[in-house]
C-alpha positions as CSV (number, residue, x, y, z in Angstrom):
1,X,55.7,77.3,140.4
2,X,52.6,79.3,140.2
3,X,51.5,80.1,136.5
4,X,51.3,83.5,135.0
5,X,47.9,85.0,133.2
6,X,47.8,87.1,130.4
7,X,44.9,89.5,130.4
8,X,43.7,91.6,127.4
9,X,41.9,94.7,127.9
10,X,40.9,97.8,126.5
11,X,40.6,100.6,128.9
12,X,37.0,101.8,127.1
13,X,35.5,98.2,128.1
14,X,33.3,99.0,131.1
15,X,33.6,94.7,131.8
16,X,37.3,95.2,131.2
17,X,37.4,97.5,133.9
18,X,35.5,95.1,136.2
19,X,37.5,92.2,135.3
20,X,40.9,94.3,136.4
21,X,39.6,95.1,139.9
22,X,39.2,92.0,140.9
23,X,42.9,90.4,139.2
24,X,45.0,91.9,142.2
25,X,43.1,89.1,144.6
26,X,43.3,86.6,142.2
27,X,47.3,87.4,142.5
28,X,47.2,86.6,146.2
29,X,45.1,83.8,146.2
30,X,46.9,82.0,143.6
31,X,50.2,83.6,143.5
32,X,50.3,84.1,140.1
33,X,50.8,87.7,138.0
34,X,48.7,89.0,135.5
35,X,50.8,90.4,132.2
36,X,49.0,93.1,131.1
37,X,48.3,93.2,127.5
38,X,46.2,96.7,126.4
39,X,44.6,96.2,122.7
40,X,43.1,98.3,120.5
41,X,39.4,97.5,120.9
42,X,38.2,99.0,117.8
43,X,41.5,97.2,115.5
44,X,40.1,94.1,117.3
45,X,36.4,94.9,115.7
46,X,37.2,96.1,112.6
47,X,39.7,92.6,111.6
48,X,36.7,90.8,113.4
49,X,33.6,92.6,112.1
50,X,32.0,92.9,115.4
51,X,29.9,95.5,115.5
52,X,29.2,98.5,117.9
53,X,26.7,96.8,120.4
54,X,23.2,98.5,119.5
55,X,21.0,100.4,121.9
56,X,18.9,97.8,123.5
57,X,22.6,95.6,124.3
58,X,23.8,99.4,125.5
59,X,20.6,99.4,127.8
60,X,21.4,95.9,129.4
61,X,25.0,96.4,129.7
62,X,24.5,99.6,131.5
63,X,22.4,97.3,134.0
64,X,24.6,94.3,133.8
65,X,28.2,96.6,134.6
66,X,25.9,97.9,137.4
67,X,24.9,94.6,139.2
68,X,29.0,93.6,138.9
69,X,29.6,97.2,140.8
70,X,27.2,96.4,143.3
71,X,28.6,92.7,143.8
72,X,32.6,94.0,143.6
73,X,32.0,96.9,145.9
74,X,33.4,99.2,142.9
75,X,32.3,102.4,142.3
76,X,31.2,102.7,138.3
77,X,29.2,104.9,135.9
78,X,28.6,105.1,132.6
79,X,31.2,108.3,131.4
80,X,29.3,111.1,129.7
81,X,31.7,110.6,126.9
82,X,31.0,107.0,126.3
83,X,32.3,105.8,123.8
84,X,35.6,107.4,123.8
85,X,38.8,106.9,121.9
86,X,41.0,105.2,124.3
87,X,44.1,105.0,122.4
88,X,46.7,107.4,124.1
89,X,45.7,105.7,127.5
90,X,46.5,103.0,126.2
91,X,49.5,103.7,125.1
92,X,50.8,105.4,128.3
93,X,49.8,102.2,129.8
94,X,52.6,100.6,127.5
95,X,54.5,103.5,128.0
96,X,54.3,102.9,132.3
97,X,54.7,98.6,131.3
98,X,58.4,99.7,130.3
99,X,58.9,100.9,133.6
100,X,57.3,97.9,135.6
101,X,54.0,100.1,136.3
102,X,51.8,99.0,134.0
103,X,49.4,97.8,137.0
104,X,49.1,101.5,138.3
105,X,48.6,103.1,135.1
106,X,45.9,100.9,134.2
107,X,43.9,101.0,137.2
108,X,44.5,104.6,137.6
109,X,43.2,105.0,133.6
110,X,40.3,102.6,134.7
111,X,39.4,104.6,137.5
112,X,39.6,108.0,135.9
113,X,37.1,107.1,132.9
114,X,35.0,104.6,134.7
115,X,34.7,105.2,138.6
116,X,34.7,109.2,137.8
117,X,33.5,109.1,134.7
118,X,36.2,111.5,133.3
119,X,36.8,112.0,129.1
120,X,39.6,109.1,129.0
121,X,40.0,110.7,125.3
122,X,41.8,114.0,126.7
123,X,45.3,114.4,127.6
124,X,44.6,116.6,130.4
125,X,42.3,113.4,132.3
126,X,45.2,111.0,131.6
127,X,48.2,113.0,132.3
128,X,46.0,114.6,136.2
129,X,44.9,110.4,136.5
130,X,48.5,109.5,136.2
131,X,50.1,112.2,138.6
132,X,47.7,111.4,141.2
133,X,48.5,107.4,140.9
134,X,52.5,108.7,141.7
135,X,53.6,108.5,138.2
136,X,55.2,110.8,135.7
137,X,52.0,111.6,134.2
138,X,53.6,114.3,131.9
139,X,56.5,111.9,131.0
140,X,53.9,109.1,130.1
141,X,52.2,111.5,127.7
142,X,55.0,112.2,126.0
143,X,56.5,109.0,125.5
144,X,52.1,108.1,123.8
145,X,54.2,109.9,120.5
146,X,57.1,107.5,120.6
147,X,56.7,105.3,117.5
148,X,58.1,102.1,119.8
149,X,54.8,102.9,122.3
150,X,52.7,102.7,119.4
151,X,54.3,99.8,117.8
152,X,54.1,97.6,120.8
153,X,50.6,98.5,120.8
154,X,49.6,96.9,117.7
155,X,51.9,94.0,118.8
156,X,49.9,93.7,121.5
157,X,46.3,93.8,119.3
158,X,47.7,91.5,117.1
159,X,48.5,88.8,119.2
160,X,45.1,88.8,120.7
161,X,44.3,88.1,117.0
162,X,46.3,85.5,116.6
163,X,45.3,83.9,120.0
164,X,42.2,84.1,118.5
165,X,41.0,87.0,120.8
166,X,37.5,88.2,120.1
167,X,36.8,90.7,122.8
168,X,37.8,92.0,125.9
169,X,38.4,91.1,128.8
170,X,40.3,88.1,127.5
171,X,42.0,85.9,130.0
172,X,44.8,83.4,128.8
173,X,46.0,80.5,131.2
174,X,48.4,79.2,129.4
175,X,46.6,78.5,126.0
176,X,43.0,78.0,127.6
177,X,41.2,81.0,127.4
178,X,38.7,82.8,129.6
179,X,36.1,85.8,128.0
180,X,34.4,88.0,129.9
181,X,34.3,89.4,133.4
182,X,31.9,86.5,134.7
183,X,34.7,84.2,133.7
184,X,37.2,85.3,136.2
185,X,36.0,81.9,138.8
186,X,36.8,79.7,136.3
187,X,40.7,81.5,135.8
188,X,41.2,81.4,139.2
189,X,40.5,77.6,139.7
190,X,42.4,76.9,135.8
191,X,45.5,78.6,137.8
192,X,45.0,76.5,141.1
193,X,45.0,73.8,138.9
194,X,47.5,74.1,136.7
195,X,49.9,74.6,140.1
Protein backbone atom coordinates (compact mmCIF):
# COMPACT_ATOMS: atom_id res chain seq x y z
CA UNK A 1 0.00 0.00 0.00
CA UNK A 2 1.39 3.26 -1.10
CA UNK A 3 2.60 5.46 1.82
CA UNK A 4 1.18 8.81 2.77
CA UNK A 5 3.40 12.27 3.20
CA UNK A 6 2.86 14.81 5.49
CA UNK A 7 3.79 18.18 4.24
CA UNK A 8 4.23 21.34 6.40
CA UNK A 9 3.85 24.68 5.00
CA UNK A 10 3.18 28.12 5.64
CA UNK A 11 1.26 29.85 2.94
CA UNK A 12 3.86 33.20 3.24
CA UNK A 13 6.83 30.74 2.23
CA UNK A 14 7.46 31.64 -1.42
CA UNK A 15 9.51 27.73 -1.47
CA UNK A 16 6.44 26.47 0.31
CA UNK A 17 4.48 27.54 -2.41
CA UNK A 18 6.89 25.91 -4.94
CA UNK A 19 7.09 22.82 -3.11
CA UNK A 20 2.94 22.50 -3.25
CA UNK A 21 2.77 22.80 -6.99
CA UNK A 22 4.62 20.15 -7.71
CA UNK A 23 3.02 17.49 -4.69
CA UNK A 24 -0.19 16.78 -7.03
CA UNK A 25 2.35 14.80 -9.54
CA UNK A 26 4.17 13.36 -6.97
CA UNK A 27 0.45 11.91 -5.94
CA UNK A 28 0.18 10.29 -9.39
CA UNK A 29 3.40 9.03 -9.82
CA UNK A 30 3.59 7.42 -6.50
CA UNK A 31 0.07 7.02 -5.52
CA UNK A 32 0.44 8.39 -2.33
CA UNK A 33 -1.44 11.63 -0.60
CA UNK A 34 0.01 14.43 0.87
CA UNK A 35 -1.72 15.48 4.46
CA UNK A 36 -1.59 18.88 4.63
CA UNK A 37 -0.31 20.37 7.68
CA UNK A 38 -0.37 24.55 7.67
CA UNK A 39 1.95 26.04 10.62
CA UNK A 40 2.43 29.03 11.90
CA UNK A 41 5.75 30.15 10.37
CA UNK A 42 6.51 32.92 12.74
CA UNK A 43 5.48 30.42 16.13
CA UNK A 44 7.93 28.07 14.33
CA UNK A 45 10.72 31.02 14.50
CA UNK A 46 10.18 32.48 17.52
CA UNK A 47 10.34 28.62 19.69
CA UNK A 48 13.40 28.24 17.22
CA UNK A 49 15.11 31.66 17.20
CA UNK A 50 15.47 31.79 13.50
CA UNK A 51 15.55 34.90 12.38
CA UNK A 52 13.98 37.00 9.55
CA UNK A 53 16.35 36.25 6.64
CA UNK A 54 18.35 39.58 6.03
CA UNK A 55 18.49 41.59 2.81
CA UNK A 56 21.30 40.10 0.95
CA UNK A 57 19.40 36.23 1.64
CA UNK A 58 16.05 38.35 0.58
CA UNK A 59 18.04 39.32 -2.65
CA UNK A 60 19.07 35.58 -3.53
CA UNK A 61 15.82 34.12 -2.59
CA UNK A 62 13.99 36.47 -4.80
CA UNK A 63 16.41 34.95 -7.57
CA UNK A 64 16.47 31.44 -6.37
CA UNK A 65 12.11 31.31 -6.10
CA UNK A 66 12.60 32.74 -9.69
CA UNK A 67 14.81 30.01 -11.30
CA UNK A 68 12.22 27.25 -9.54
CA UNK A 69 9.28 29.30 -11.48
CA UNK A 70 11.11 29.17 -14.56
CA UNK A 71 11.98 25.30 -14.10
CA UNK A 72 8.13 24.43 -12.71
CA UNK A 73 6.38 26.45 -15.40
CA UNK A 74 4.66 28.46 -12.40
CA UNK A 75 3.87 31.80 -12.62
CA UNK A 76 5.47 33.68 -9.27
CA UNK A 77 6.36 37.18 -7.89
CA UNK A 78 7.43 38.57 -5.12
CA UNK A 79 3.79 40.20 -3.40
CA UNK A 80 4.08 43.92 -2.76
CA UNK A 81 3.08 43.10 0.67
CA UNK A 82 5.83 40.70 1.46
CA UNK A 83 5.98 39.75 4.33
CA UNK A 84 2.49 39.40 5.25
CA UNK A 85 0.68 37.93 8.19
CA UNK A 86 -0.65 34.75 6.90
CA UNK A 87 -2.56 33.52 9.78
CA UNK A 88 -6.36 33.67 8.76
CA UNK A 89 -5.34 31.83 5.45
CA UNK A 90 -4.17 29.55 7.25
CA UNK A 91 -6.68 28.93 9.18
CA UNK A 92 -9.37 28.80 6.49
CA UNK A 93 -7.19 26.24 5.05
CA UNK A 94 -7.91 24.22 8.32
CA UNK A 95 -11.21 25.40 8.23
CA UNK A 96 -11.60 23.83 4.23
CA UNK A 97 -9.33 20.40 5.72
CA UNK A 98 -12.61 19.69 7.82
CA UNK A 99 -14.48 19.55 4.81
CA UNK A 100 -11.91 17.32 2.66
CA UNK A 101 -10.70 20.63 0.68
CA UNK A 102 -7.89 21.48 2.21
CA UNK A 103 -5.86 20.85 -1.27
CA UNK A 104 -8.11 23.67 -3.03
CA UNK A 105 -7.83 26.13 -0.40
CA UNK A 106 -4.29 25.97 -0.20
CA UNK A 107 -3.43 26.15 -3.72
CA UNK A 108 -5.98 28.68 -4.26
CA UNK A 109 -4.36 30.78 -1.03
CA UNK A 110 -0.92 29.96 -2.73
CA UNK A 111 -1.98 31.32 -5.91
CA UNK A 112 -3.75 34.42 -4.75
CA UNK A 113 -0.57 35.83 -2.66
CA UNK A 114 2.13 34.28 -4.77
CA UNK A 115 1.19 33.93 -8.57
CA UNK A 116 -0.96 37.38 -8.32
CA UNK A 117 0.79 38.78 -5.78
CA UNK A 118 -2.39 39.73 -3.85
CA UNK A 119 -2.24 41.06 0.24
CA UNK A 120 -2.77 37.25 1.62
CA UNK A 121 -3.23 39.36 5.00
CA UNK A 122 -6.85 40.81 3.96
CA UNK A 123 -9.99 39.13 4.23
CA UNK A 124 -11.29 40.44 1.15
CA UNK A 125 -8.06 38.47 -1.05
CA UNK A 126 -8.93 35.24 0.84
CA UNK A 127 -12.58 35.19 1.04
CA UNK A 128 -12.57 36.47 -3.58
CA UNK A 129 -9.40 33.51 -3.75
CA UNK A 130 -11.64 31.08 -2.16
CA UNK A 131 -14.99 31.80 -4.13
CA UNK A 132 -13.25 31.65 -7.27
CA UNK A 133 -11.51 28.02 -6.29
CA UNK A 134 -15.62 26.88 -5.80
CA UNK A 135 -15.55 27.13 -2.13
CA UNK A 136 -17.63 28.86 0.43
CA UNK A 137 -15.20 31.60 0.69
CA UNK A 138 -17.46 33.57 3.09
CA UNK A 139 -18.24 30.43 5.21
CA UNK A 140 -14.33 29.71 5.45
CA UNK A 141 -13.84 33.24 6.84
CA UNK A 142 -16.07 32.85 9.34
CA UNK A 143 -15.35 29.58 10.62
CA UNK A 144 -10.93 31.57 10.82
CA UNK A 145 -12.95 32.97 14.37
CA UNK A 146 -13.88 29.48 15.54
CA UNK A 147 -11.65 28.75 18.62
CA UNK A 148 -11.44 24.83 17.21
CA UNK A 149 -9.87 26.44 13.72
CA UNK A 150 -7.41 28.19 15.76
CA UNK A 151 -6.72 25.42 18.10
CA UNK A 152 -5.93 22.89 15.45
CA UNK A 153 -3.70 25.40 14.15
CA UNK A 154 -1.28 25.43 16.96
CA UNK A 155 -1.63 21.62 17.01
CA UNK A 156 -0.54 21.65 13.76
CA UNK A 157 2.74 24.08 14.62
CA UNK A 158 3.40 22.14 17.42
CA UNK A 159 3.86 18.94 16.07
CA UNK A 160 6.17 20.29 13.48
CA UNK A 161 8.11 21.14 16.71
CA UNK A 162 8.06 18.18 18.05
CA UNK A 163 9.00 16.42 14.77
CA UNK A 164 11.67 18.51 15.07
CA UNK A 165 10.46 20.88 12.14
CA UNK A 166 12.71 23.85 11.54
CA UNK A 167 11.30 25.45 8.48
CA UNK A 168 9.06 25.11 5.81
CA UNK A 169 8.40 23.29 3.36
CA UNK A 170 8.90 20.18 5.60
CA UNK A 171 8.30 16.89 4.07
CA UNK A 172 7.71 13.73 6.40
CA UNK A 173 7.87 10.07 4.86
CA UNK A 174 7.17 8.37 7.55
CA UNK A 175 9.71 9.67 10.15
CA UNK A 176 12.47 10.59 7.54
CA UNK A 177 12.24 14.03 6.79
CA UNK A 178 12.68 16.14 3.70
CA UNK A 179 13.46 20.32 3.98
CA UNK A 180 13.09 22.40 1.31
CA UNK A 181 11.67 22.65 -2.09
CA UNK A 182 14.88 21.11 -3.83
CA UNK A 183 14.17 18.14 -1.64
CA UNK A 184 11.02 17.07 -3.28
CA UNK A 185 13.33 14.13 -5.72
CA UNK A 186 14.47 12.66 -2.92
CA UNK A 187 10.52 12.30 -1.27
CA UNK A 188 9.46 11.03 -4.28
CA UNK A 189 12.01 8.12 -4.58
CA UNK A 190 11.78 7.67 -0.22
CA UNK A 191 7.92 6.99 -1.20
CA UNK A 192 8.81 4.59 -4.21
CA UNK A 193 10.85 2.97 -1.87
CA UNK A 194 9.12 2.53 1.01
CA UNK A 195 6.20 0.80 -1.40
Amino acid sequence: MPKDFDFFYDLGSPYSYLASTQLAGIEQRTGSRARLLPITLGGLRKATGHQIPSQQQLKYMSEDIARWAAEYGVKMQIPKAFPASTIQGLRACVAAEREGKGAQAMRALFRVYWADGEDISAAAAIERALTQAGLNGKALLVATADQEVKDALRRNTDLALSRGVFGVPTVFVGERSFWGNDRLRFVEAELRRQQ
